[in-house]
N, C-alpha and C positions, 0 to 999 in steps of 0.2 A: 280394873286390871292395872296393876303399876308393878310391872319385870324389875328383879334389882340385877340380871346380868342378860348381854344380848342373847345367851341361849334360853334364857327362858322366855325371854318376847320371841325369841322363833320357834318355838316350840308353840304359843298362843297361838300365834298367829297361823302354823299346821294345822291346829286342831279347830282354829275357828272356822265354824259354818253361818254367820251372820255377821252384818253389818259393823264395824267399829271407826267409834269416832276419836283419833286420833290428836294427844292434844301434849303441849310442853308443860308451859307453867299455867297453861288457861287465860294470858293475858289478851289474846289476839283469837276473839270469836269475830270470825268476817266471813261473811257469805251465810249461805245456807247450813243449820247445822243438822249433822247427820244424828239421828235417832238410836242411831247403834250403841253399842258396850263403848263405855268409856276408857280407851289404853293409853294413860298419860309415863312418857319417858323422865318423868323428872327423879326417878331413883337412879335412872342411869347417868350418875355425876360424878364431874370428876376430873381435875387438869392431869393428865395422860404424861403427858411429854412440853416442856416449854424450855427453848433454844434462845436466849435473847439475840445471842451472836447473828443466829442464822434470821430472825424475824420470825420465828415461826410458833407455833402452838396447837397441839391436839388437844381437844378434850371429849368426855364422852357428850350426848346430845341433851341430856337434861342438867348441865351443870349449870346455874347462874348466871347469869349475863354480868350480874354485881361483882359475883368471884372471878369469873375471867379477867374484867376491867381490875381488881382491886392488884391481881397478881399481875398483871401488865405495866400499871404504876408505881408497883417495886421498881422496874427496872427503867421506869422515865417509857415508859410506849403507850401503846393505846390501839384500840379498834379503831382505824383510820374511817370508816364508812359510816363513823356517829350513828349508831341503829337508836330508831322512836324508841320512848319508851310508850305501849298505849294504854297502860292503865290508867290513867286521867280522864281520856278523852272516852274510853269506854266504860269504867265504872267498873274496871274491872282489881280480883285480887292477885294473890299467887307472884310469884316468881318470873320474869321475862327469862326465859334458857338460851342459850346459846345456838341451840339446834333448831328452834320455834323463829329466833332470827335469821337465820338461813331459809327456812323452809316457806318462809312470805318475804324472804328477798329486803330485807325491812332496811332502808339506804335513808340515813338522813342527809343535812345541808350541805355536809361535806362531799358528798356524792359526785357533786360539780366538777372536784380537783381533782381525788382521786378514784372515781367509780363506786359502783354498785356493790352490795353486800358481797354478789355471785361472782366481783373478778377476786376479792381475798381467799375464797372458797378454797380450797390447796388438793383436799382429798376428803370421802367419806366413804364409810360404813351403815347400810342399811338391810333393814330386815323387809323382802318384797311380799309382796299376796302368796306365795306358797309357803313363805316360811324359809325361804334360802337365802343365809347372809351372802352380800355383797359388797364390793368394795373397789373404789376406783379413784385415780390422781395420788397426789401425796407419793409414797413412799414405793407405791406400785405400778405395777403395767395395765395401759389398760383393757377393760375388762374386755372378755370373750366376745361381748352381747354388740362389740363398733358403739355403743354411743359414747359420748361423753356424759357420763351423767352425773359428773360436779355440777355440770349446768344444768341438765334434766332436774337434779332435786332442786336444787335453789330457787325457789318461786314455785312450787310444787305443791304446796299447803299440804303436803302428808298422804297426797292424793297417789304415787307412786310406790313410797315404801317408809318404812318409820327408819329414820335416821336416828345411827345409834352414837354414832363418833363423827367427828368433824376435824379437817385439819384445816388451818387458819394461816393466812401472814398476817403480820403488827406491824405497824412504822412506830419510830419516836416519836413521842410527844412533841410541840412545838416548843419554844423556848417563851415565844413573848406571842402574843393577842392584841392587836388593834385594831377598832372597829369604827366605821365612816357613818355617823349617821346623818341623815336628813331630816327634815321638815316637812308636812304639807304638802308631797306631792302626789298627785290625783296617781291612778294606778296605771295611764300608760306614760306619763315623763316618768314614772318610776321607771316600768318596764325598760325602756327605753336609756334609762341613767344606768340600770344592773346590766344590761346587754352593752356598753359603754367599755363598763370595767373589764366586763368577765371576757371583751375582746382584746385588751390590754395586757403588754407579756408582762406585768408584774401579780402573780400568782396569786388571786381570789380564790379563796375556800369557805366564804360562803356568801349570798348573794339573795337577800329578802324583802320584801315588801309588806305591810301591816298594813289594810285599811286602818284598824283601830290598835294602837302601841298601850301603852299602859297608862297612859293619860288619854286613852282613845281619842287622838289624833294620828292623822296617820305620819309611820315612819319608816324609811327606806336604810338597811341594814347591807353594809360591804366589809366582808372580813378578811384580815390579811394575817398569817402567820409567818415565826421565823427568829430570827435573829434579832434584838433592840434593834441596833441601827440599819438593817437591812426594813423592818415594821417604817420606820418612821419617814426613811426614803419614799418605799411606795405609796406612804399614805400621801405623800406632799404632791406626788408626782399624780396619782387619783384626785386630789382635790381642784387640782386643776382639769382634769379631763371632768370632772364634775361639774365645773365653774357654771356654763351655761345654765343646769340645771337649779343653782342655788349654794349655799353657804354647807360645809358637810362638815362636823365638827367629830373629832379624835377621840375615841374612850378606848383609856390600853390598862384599867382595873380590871386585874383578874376577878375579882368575883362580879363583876358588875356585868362583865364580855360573856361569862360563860355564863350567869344567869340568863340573859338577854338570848342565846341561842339555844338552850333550854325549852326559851321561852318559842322558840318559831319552832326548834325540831321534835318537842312534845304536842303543838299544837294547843300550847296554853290558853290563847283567849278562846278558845271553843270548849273549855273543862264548864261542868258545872253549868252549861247552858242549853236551853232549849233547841229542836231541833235538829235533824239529819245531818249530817257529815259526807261528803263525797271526796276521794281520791281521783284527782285528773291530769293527767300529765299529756300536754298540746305544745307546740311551737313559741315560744314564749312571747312574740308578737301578736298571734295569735287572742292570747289569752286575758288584754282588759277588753277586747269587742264580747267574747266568751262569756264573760258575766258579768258583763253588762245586758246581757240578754236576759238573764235570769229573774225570773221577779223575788225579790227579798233577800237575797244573796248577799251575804258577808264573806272575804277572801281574805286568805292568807297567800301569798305568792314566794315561793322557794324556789332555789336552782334558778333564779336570773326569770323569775316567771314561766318555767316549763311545767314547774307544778303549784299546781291550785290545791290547796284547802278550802273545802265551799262549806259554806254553812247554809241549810235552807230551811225553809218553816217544815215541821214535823208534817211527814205526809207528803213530803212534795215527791211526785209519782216519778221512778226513773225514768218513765216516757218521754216527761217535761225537758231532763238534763238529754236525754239522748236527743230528743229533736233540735235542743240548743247547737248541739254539736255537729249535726248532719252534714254543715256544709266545711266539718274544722276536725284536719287528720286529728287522732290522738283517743287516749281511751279513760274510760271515767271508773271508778271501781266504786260502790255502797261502803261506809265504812261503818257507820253508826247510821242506823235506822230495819225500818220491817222489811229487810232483806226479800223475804220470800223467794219470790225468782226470781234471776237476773240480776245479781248483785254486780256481777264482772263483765266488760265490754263484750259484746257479741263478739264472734271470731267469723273469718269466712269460712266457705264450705271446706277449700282445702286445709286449712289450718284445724277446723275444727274433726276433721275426719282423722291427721297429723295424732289428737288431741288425742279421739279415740283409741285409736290404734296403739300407742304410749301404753295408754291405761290397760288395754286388754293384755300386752306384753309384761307390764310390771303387777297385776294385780288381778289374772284371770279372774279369780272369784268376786269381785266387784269390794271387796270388803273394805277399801280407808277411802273414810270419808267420803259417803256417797252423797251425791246431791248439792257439794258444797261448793263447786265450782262449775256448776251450773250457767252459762250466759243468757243472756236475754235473746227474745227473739227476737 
């Protein structure tokens, strides 16, 4: 089933009486997949509206991630929230959409400076379980129903309503890219060097650690954006706040800086290799004790070490990652591996009743995506 206008996905979605699995470009299979009719939104493409003045841009929810960015960089801007891209790390084909980045909240390194996918969010259009379009933020009032549900969809996995349109803000591009790197250090003087900077009011936007860099040694990643000579103040002014930890040498090659974050926010050294994938996002102090517990565990550490990229031997039971975590707030998600059940952190009972409740309001018939956001017990 692939609608080429919202009336005809709401019209499907009326007359469906079973299960549909709800998908963009197909890039991002995580969790449990539903069994049902396949309804992918990727006919409904399309930049709607784009303001460069204003910062802002609608498009419909299957348009390209590619096309959005390509027509952003006409005018010097950009998706401020760097979204993954996961075809690499999943094996996967297709198109990443712009509405499929919304709908798994998908935030890369830059997240740190300026927020999560769901604060650019502006307004959307979706089509719920009965087939009645919807529409909230952006340009309108909001809806009848009191929630907010620019933030309800965003992190949603499709499970509420199939987004049809999206309204977006953009910042500029930066002008120059400098980036601090290190040498050799074990993952809590990392920890501990990115929580350093990222407490410093000279503006980090991104903040990485690599047990294994491209010469698989490890390397400790601080980026600064902005203006030449405002880059090369902060970085003098960082490399002394750094001192203790070691010597942090200067790369301001544009292709060299944006390969190299590429390289953390697709999750490169884990392409092409053996083994499970987990998503964990804990306290960033927290996080060299965290896995170091793990047996076989290879990390990547992003966001100053709040989030973990785990790589674990194929098979390693979520049990294993959840009992690592017991005694450390924070929640782990399956990314790559035999999902089954319990890809996504348990919730508690109130939240998860919250959860319910949601679902039975936007999607009475049970139809998007059943089964797929399923938590552990």
């Amino acid at each position: 089933m692939t609608p080429k206008t919202e009336a005809e996905l709401a019209e499907m979605v009326a007359q469906a009486n079973g299960p549909m699995r709800i998908i963009g470009g197909g890039t991002r299979p995580i969790g449990k997949q539903s069994d049902g009719t396949v309804l992918s939104t990727s006919k409904l493409s399309g930049v709607e509206l784009y303001e460069p003045g204003a910062l802002t841009l609608v498009a419909k929810a299957g348009t390209p991630v590619a096309k959005v960015e390509k027509t952003l960089a006409k005018e010097g801007q950009r998706l401020a929230f760097e979204p993954m891209d996961h075809r690499g790390l999943l094996g996967t084909k297709g198109e990443p959409t712009i509405g499929g980045v919304f709908a798994a909240n998908v935030s890369g390194p830059r997240r740190i400076q300026t927020g999560a996918a769901r604060d650019f969010l502006l307004g959307v259009r979706f089509v719920d379980g009965t087939g009645q379009v919807l529409r909230n933020g952006g340009r309108v009032m909001k809806n009848v129903t009191g929630y907010d549900l620019v933030k309800l969809m965003a992190g949603s996995y499709g499970t509420l309503g199939v987004m049809t349109e999206v309204s977006l803000k953009v910042l500029p591009k930066s002008r120059h890219t400098g980036v601090l790197l290190m040498e050799g250090l074990d993952d809590a003087d990392a920890v501990k060097a990115l929580s350093r900077t990222l407490a410093s009011p000279f503006e980090v936007t991104g903040a990485a650690h690599l047990q294994k860099g491209r010469d698989d040694a490890p390397v400790t990643m601080i980026r600064i954006e902005g203006f030449e000579n405002s880059v090369a103040y902060r970085a003098e002014a960082l490399q002394k706040i750094l001192a203790p930890f070691g010597a942090a040498t200067l790369e301001t090659d544009e292709a060299k800086t944006t390969a190299g974050w590429r390289y953390v926010r697709d999750v490169e050294p884990f392409h092409d290799t053996a083994g499970d994938v987990w998503r964990i996002s804990v306290k960033p102090s927290d996080a060299p004790g965290l896995v170091a517990q793990i047996d076989g565990a290879e990390a990547i550490y992003d966001w100053g070490g709040g989030l973990i990229w785990l790589l674990v031997p194929e098979g390693t039971k979520g049990a294993a990652i959840r009992e690592a975590m017991k005694d450390t707030p924070g929640h782990a998600t399956l990314i790559r591996g035999d999902a089954g059940a319990g890809a996504f952190q348990p919730l508690s009972p109130a939240m998860a009743a919250l959860q319910d409740g949601l679902r039975a309001r936007f999607d009475p018939k049970g139809l998007f995506n059943p089964g797929l956001m399923d938590r552990a017990a």
